[in-house]
C-alpha positions in Angstrom: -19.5 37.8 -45.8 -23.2 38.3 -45.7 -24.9 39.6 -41.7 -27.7 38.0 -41.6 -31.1 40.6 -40.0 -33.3 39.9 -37.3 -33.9 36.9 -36.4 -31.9 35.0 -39.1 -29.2 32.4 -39.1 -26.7 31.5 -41.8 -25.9 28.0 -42.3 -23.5 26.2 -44.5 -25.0 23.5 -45.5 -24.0 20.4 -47.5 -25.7 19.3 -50.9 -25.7 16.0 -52.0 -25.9 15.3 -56.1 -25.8 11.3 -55.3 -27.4 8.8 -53.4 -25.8 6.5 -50.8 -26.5 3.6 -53.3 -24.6 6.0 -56.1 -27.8 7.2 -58.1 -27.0 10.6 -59.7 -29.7 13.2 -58.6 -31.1 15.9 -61.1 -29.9 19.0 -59.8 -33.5 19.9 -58.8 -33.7 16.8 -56.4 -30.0 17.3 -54.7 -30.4 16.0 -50.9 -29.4 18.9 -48.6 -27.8 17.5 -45.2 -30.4 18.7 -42.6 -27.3 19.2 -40.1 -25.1 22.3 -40.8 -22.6 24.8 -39.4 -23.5 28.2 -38.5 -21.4 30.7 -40.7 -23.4 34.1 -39.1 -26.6 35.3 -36.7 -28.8 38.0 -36.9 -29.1 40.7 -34.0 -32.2 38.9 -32.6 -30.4 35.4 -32.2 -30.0 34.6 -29.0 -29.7 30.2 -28.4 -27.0 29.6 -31.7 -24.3 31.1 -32.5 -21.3 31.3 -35.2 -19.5 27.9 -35.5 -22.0 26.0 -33.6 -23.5 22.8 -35.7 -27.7 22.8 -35.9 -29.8 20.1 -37.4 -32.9 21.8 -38.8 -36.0 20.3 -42.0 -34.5 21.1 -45.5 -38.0 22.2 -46.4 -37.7 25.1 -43.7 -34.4 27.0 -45.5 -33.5 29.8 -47.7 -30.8 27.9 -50.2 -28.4 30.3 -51.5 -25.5 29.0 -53.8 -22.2 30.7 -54.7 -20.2 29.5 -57.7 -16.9 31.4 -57.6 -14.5 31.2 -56.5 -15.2 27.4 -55.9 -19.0 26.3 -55.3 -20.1 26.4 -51.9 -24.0 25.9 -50.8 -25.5 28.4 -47.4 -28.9 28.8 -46.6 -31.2 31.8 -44.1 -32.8 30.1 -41.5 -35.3 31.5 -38.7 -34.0 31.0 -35.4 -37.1 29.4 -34.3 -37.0 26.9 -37.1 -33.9 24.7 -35.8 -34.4 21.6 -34.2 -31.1 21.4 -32.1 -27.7 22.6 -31.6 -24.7 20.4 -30.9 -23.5 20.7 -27.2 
């Protein structure tokens, strides 16, 4: 498992290859689910921490897929960049 530094925040985050009307996305315009759970924090994290579920911008995240064993999609956030955290 990856430690994020700093200030960081690992999310895993869900990626969409469809629309809600069923329109298949190019893999360059997959829809990332701006609400994730929080797999890690860096030392300097102190409002989130592991297993809590954040809502954050798409734009604002690192994306960083892994293929193998089975695919699964995470993303480095700055603390400062989420929005909320669920209570």
């Amino acid at each position: 498992m990856q430690k994020p530094l700093n200030d960081n925040v690992l999310l895993e985050i869900e990626v969409f290859d469809k629309t809600k009307s069923g329109l298949v996305l190019p893999d360059s315009e997959n829809m990332i689910n701006e609400r994730a759970k929080v797999i890690a924090v860096g030392p300097a994290v102190h409002q989130v921490s592991a297993d809590d579920i954040v809502y954050f911008k798409s734009w604002a995240i690192d994306r960083v897929d892994i293929m193998f064993p089975k695919e699964e999609h995470y993303a480095f956030i700055k603390e400062e960049l989420l929005l909320s955290r669920d209570e």
